[in-house]
MIMARTOR-290286 format. One record per residue: residue number from 1; y, z, x of N, C-alpha, C in turn. Coordinates in nm, 3 decimals. Example, Ala and Ser with C-alpha at 12.3 -4.5 7.8 and 13.67 -1.06 7.14 Angstrom:
BEGIN
+-----+---------+---------+---------+---------+---------+---------+---------+---------+---------+
! seq !     n_y !     n_z !     n_x !    ca_y !    ca_z !    ca_x !     c_y !     c_z !     c_x !
+-----+---------+---------+---------+---------+---------+---------+---------+---------+---------+
!   1 !  -0.569 !   0.780 !   1.319 !  -0.450 !   0.780 !   1.230 !  -0.330 !   0.780 !   1.320 !
!   2 !  -0.225 !   0.708 !   1.285 !  -0.106 !   0.714 !   1.367 !   0.003 !   0.787 !   1.290 !
+-----+---------+---------+---------+---------+---------+---------+---------+---------+---------+
! end
This chain:
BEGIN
+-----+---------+---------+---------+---------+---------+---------+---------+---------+---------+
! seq !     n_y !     n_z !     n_x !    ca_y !    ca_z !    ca_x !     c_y !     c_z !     c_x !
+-----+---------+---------+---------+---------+---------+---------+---------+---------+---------+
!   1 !  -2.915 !   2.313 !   5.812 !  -2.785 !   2.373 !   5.804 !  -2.684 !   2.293 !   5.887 !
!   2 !  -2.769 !   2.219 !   5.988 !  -2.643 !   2.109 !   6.068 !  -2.572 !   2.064 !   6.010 !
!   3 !  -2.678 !   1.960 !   5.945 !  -2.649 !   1.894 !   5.816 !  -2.571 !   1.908 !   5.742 !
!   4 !  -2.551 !   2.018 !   5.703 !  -2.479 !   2.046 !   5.565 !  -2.360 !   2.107 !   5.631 !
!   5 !  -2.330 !   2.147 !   5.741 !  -2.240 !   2.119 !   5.791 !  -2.130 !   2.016 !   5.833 !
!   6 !  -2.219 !   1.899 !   5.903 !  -2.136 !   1.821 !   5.957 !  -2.092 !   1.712 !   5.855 !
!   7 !  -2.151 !   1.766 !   5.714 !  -2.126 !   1.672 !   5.541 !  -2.002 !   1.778 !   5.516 !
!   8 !  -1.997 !   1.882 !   5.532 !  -1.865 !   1.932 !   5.494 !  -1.731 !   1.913 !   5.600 !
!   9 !  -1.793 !   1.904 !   5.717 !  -1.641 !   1.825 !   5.821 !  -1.579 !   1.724 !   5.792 !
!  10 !  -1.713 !   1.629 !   5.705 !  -1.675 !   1.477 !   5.715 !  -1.561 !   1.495 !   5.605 !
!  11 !  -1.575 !   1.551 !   5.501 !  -1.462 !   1.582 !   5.387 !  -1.495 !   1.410 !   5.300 !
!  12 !  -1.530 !   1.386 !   5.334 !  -1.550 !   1.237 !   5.206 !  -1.711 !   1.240 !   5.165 !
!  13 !  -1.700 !   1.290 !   5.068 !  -1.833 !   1.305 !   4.961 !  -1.838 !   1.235 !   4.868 !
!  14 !  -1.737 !   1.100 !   4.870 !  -1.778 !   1.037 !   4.767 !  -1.821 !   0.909 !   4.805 !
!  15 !  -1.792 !   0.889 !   4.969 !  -1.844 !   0.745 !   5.021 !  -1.905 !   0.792 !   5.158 !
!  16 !  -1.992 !   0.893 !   5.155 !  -2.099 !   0.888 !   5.289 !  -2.171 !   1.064 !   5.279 !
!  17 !  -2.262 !   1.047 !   5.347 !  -2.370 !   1.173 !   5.272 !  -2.442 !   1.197 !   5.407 !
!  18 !  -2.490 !   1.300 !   5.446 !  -2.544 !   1.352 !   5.551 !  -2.727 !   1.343 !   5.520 !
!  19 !  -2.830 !   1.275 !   5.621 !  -2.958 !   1.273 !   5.584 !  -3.025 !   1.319 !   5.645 !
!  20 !  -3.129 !   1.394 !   5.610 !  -3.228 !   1.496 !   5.711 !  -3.302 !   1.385 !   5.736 !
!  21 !  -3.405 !   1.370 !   5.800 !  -3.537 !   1.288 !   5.789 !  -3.588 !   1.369 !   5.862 !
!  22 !  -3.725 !   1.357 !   5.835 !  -3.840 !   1.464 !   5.843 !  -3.952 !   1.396 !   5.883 !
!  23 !  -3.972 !   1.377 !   5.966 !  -4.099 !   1.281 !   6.043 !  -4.222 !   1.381 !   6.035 !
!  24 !  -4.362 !   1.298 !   6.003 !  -4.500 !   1.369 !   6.009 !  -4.476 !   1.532 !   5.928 !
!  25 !  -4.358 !   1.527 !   5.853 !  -4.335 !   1.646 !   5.746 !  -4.453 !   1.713 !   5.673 !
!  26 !  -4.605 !   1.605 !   5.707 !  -4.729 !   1.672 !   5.647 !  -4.819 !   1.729 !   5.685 !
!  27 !  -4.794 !   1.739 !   5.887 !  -4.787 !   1.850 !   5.993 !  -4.781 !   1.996 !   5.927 !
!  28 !  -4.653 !   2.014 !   5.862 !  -4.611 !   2.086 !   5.881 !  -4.642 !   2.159 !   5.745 !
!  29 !  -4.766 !   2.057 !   5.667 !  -4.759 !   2.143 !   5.548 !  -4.932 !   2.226 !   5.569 !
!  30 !  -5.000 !   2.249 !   5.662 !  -5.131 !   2.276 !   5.743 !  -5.057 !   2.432 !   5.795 !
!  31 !  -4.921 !   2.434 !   5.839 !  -4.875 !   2.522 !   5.956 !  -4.904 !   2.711 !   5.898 !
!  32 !  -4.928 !   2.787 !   5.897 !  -4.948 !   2.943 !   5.889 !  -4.779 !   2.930 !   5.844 !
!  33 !  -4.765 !   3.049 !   5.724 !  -4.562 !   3.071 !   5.700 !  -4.555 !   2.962 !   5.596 !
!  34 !  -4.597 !   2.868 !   5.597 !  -4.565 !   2.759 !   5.506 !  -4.425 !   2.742 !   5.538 !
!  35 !  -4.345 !   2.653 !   5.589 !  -4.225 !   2.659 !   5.645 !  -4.136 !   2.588 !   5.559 !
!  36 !  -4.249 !   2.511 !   5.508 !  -4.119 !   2.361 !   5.382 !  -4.081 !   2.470 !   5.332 !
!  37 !  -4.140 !   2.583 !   5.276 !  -4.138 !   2.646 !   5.159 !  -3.968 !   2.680 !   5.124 !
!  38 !  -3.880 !   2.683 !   5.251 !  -3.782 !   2.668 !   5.277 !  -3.677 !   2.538 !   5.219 !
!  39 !  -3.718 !   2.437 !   5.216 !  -3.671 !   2.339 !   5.177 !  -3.623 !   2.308 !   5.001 !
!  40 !  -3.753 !   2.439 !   4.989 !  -3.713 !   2.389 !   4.808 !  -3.588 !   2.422 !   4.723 !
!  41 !  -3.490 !   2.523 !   4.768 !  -3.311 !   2.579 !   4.713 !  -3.254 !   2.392 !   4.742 !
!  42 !  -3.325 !   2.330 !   4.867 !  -3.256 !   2.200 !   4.883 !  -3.294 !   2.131 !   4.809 !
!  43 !  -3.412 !   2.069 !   4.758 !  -3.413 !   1.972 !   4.644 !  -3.451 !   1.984 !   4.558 !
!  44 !  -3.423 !   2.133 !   4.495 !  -3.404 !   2.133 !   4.341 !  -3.268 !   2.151 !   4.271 !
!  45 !  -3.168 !   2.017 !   4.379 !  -2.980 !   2.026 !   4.341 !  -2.938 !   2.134 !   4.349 !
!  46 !  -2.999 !   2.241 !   4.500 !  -2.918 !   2.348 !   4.498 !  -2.896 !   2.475 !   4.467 !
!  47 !  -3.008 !   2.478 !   4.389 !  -3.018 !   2.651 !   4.327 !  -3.173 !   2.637 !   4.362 !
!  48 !  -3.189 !   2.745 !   4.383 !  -3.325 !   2.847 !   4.422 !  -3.437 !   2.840 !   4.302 !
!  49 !  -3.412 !   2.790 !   4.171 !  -3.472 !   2.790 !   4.050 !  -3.447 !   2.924 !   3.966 !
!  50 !  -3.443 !   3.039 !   4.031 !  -3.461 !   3.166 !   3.964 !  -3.321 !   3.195 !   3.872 !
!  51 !  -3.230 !   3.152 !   3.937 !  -3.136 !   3.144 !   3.856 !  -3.018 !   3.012 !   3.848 !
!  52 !  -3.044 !   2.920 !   3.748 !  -3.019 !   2.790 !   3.805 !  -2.854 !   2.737 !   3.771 !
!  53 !  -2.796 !   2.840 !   3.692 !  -2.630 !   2.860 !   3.703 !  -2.544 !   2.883 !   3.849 !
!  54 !  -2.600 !   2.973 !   3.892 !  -2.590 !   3.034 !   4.047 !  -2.663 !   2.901 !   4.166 !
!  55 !  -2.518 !   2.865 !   4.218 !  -2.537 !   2.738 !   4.303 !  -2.567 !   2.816 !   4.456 !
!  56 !  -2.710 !   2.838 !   4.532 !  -2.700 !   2.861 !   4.646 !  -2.637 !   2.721 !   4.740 !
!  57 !  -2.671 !   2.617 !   4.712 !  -2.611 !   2.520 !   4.826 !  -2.468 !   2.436 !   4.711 !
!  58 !  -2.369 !   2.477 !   4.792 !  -2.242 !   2.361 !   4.690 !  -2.286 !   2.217 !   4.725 !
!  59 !  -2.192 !   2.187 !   4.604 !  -2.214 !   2.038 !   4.563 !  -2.165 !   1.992 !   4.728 !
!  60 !  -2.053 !   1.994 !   4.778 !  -2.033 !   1.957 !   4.913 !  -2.110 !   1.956 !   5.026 !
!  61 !  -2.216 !   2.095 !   4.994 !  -2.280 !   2.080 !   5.149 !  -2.432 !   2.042 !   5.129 !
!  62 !  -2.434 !   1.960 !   4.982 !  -2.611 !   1.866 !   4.971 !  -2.637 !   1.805 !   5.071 !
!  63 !  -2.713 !   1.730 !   5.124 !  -2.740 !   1.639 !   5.172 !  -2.891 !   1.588 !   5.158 !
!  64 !  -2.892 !   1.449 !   5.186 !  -3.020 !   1.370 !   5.104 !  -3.138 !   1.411 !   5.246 !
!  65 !  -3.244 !   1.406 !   5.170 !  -3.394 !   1.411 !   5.274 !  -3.449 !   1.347 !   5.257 !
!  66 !  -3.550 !   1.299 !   5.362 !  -3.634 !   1.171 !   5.372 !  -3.748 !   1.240 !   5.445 !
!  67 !  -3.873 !   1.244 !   5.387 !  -3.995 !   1.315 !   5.402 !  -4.111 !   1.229 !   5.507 !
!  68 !  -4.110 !   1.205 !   5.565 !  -4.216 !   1.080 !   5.642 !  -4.386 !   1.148 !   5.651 !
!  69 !  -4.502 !   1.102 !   5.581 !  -4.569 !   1.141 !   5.591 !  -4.678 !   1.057 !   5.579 !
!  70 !  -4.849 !   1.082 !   5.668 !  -4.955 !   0.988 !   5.615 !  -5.064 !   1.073 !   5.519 !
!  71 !  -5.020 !   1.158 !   5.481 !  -5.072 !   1.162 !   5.377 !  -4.956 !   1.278 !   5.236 !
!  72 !  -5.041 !   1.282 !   5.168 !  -4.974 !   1.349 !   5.078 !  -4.970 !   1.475 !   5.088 !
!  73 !  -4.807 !   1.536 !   5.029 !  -4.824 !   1.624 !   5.041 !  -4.793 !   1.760 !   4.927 !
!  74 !  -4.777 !   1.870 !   4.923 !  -4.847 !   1.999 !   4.764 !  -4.792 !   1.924 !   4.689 !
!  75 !  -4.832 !   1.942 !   4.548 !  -4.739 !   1.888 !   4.428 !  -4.587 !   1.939 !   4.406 !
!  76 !  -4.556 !   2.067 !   4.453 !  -4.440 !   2.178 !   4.480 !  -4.334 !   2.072 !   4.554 !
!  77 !  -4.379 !   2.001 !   4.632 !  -4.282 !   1.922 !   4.701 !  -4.307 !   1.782 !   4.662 !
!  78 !  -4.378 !   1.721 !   4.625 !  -4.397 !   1.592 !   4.607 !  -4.319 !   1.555 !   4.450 !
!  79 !  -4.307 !   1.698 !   4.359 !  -4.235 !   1.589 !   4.203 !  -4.079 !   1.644 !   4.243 !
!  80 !  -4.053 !   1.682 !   4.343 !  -3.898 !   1.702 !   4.390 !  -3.851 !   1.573 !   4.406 !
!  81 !  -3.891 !   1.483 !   4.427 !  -3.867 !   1.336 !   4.499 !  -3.960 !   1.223 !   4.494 !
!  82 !  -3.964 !   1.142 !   4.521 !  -3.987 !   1.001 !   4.533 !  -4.106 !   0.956 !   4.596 !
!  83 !  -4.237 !   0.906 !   4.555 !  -4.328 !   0.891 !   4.700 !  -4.372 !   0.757 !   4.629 !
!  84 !  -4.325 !   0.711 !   4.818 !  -4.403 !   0.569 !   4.834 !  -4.527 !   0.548 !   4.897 !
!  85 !  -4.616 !   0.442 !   4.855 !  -4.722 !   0.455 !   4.895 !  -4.734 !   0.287 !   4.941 !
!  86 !  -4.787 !   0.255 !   5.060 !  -4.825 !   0.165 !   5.134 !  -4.987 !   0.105 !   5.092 !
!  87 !  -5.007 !  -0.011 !   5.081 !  -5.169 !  -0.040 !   5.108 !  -5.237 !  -0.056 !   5.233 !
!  88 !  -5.302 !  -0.012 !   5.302 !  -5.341 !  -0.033 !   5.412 !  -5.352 !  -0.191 !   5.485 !
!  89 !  -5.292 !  -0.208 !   5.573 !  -5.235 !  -0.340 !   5.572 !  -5.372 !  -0.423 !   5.639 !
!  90 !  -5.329 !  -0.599 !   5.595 !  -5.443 !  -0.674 !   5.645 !  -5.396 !  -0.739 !   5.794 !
!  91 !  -5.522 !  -0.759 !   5.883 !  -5.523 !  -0.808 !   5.961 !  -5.400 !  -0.913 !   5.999 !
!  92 !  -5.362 !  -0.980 !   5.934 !  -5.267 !  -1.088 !   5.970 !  -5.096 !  -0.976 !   5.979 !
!  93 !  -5.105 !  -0.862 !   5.898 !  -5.000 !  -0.793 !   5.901 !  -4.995 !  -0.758 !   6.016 !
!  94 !  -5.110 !  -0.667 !   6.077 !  -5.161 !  -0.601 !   6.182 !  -5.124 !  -0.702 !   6.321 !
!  95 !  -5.166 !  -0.852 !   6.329 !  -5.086 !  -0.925 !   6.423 !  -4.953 !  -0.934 !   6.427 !
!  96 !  -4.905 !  -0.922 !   6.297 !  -4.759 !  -0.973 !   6.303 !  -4.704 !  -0.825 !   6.334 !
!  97 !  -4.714 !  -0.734 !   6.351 !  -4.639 !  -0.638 !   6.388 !  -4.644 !  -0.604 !   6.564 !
!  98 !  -4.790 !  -0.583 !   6.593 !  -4.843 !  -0.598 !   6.750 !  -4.721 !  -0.713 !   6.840 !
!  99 !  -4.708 !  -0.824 !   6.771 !  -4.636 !  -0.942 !   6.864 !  -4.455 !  -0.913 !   6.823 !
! 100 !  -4.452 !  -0.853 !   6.722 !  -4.310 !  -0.815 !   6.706 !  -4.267 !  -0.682 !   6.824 !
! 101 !  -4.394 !  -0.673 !   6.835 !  -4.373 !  -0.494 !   6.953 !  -4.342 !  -0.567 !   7.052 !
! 102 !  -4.447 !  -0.646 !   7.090 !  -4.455 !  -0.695 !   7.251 !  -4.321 !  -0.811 !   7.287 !
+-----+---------+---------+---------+---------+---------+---------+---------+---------+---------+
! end
């Protein structure tokens, strides 16, 4: 709701967009309450599904989400959006990142 707040202060919705990001978001799909379960009026463009004329979130106060997760997560949330998938990286990756840290 910050979010979608501080996208409606900005008043320019046609050149900048407010972004959640959601780190280890697959924490949180283990948790008792199911809590994403919340998330879904947000990325199904805004309506709740039940009645999909009736806009619970306006076009103004969308804003984009970014899900960070190591593993996958329900199908309920995963065909809402986009999933990338990594190969488990090789050894020479594995150096080159270690010496980019240090």
């Amino acid at each position: 709701e910050e979010a979608m707040k501080f996208q409606v202060a900005q008043g320019d919705f046609n050149n900048s967009v407010s972004v959640v990001v959601l780190e280890e978001i697959g924490l949180a799909e283990d948790t008792p309450g199911l809590p994403l379960k919340v998330l879904h009026p947000y990325l199904e463009d805004g309506t709740a599904g039940t009645k999909p004329d009736e806009q619970d979130v306006k076009p103004e106060e969308r804003v984009a989400f970014i899900g960070i997760s190591n593993w996958a997560l329900d199908p309920a949330k995963m065909n809402r959006g986009i999933m990338v998938i990594r190969c488990p990286p090789v050894q020479e990756e594995l150096l080159q990142s270690a010496f980019g840290i240090a």
